[in-house]
C-alpha positions as CSV (number, residue, x, y, z in Angstrom):
1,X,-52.5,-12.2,-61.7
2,X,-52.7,-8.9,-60.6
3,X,-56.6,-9.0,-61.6
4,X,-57.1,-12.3,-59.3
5,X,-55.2,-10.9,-56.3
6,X,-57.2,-7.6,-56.3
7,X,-60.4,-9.9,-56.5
8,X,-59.4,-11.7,-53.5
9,X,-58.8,-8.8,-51.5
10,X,-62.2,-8.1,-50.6
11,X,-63.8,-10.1,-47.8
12,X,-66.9,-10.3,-49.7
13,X,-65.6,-11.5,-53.0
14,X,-63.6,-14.4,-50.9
15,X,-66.7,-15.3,-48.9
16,X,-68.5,-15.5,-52.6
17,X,-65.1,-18.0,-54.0
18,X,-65.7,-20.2,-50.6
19,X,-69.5,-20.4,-51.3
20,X,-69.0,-21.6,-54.7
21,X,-66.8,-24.1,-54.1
22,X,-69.9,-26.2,-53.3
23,X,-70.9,-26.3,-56.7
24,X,-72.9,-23.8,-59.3
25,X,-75.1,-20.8,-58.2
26,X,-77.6,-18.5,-59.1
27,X,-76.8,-14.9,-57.9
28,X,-79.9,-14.0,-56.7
29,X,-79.3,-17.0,-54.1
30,X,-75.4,-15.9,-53.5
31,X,-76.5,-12.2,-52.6
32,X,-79.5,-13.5,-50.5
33,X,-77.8,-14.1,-47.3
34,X,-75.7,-11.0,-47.7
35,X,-76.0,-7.3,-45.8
36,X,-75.8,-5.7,-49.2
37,X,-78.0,-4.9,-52.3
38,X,-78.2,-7.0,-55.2
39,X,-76.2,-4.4,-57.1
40,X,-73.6,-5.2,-54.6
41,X,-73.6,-8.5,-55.0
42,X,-74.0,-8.2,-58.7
43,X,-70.3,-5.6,-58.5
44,X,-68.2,-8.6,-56.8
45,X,-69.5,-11.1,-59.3
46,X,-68.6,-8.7,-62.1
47,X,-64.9,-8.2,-60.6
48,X,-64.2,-12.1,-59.9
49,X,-65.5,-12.2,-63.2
50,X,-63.1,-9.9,-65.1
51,X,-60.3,-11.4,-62.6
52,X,-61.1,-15.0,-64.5
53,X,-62.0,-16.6,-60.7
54,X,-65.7,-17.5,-61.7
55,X,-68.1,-17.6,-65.6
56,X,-71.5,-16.6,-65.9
57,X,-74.3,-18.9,-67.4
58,X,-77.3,-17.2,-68.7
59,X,-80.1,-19.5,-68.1
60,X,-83.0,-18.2,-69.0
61,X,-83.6,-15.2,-67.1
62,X,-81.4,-16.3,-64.3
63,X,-77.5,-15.9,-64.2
64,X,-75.6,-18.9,-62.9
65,X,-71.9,-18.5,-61.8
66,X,-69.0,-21.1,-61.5
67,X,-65.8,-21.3,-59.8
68,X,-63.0,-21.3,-62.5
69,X,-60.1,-22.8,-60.3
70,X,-57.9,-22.3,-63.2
71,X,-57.7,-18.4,-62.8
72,X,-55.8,-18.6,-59.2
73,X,-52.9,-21.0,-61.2
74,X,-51.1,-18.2,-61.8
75,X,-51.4,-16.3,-58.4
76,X,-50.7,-20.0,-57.2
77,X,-48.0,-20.3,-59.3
78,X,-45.9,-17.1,-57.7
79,X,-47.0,-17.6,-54.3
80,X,-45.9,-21.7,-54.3
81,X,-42.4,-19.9,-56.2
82,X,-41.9,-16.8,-53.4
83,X,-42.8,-20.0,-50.6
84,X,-39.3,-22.1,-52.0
85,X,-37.3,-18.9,-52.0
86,X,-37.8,-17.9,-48.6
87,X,-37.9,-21.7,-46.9
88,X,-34.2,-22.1,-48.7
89,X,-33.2,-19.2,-47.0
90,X,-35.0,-19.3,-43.6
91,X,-33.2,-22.9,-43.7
92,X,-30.3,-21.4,-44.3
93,X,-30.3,-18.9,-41.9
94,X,-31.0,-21.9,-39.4
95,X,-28.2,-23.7,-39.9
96,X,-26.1,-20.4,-39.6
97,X,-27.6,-19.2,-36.4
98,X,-27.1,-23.2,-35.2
99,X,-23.5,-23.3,-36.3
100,X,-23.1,-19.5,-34.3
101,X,-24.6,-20.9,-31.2
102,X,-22.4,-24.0,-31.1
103,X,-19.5,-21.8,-31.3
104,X,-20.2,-19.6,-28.5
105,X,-20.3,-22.4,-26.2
């Protein structure tokens, strides 16, 4: 989790998750469009690799990447548990500050 959250930190990396979401692509075509070297391009890919995000497919010469959807499950996973913690509790604190009001009136 910790690997997929420090993935998604960077702007770059995200833009490269979004992009993929359309399906398979080569990286020479993902780093194309992007201010930055191929090397660049070719650092995020290996980092959203190691974080599980995407797999590489050697094709040849060329180097195809996916989007693994499975490695944000458990990043999703703690985020979807921290969002039912707070909700109870910000619903909670509604009520109370409701109940506080009607009594000052």
């Amino acid at each position: 989790m910790d690997r997929a959250y420090a993935a998604l930190a960077d702007p770059t990396r995200r833009h490269l998750i979004e992009v993929l979401r359309d399906g398979d692509a080569r990286i020479t075509d993902l780093a194309a469009p992007l201010p930055m070297t191929f090397a660049g391009v070719s650092r995020h890919i290996g980092v959203l690799e190691s974080a599980g995000l995407i797999a590489r497919d050697v094709r040849g010469r060329e180097h195809w990447v996916s989007l693994r959807p499975e490695g944000l499950t458990a990043a999703q996973h703690w985020i979807d548990e921290q969002t039912r913690f707070w909700s109870v509790r910000a619903d909670a604190l509604a009520a109370r500050l409701s109940r506080k009001k009607g009594r000052a009136r």
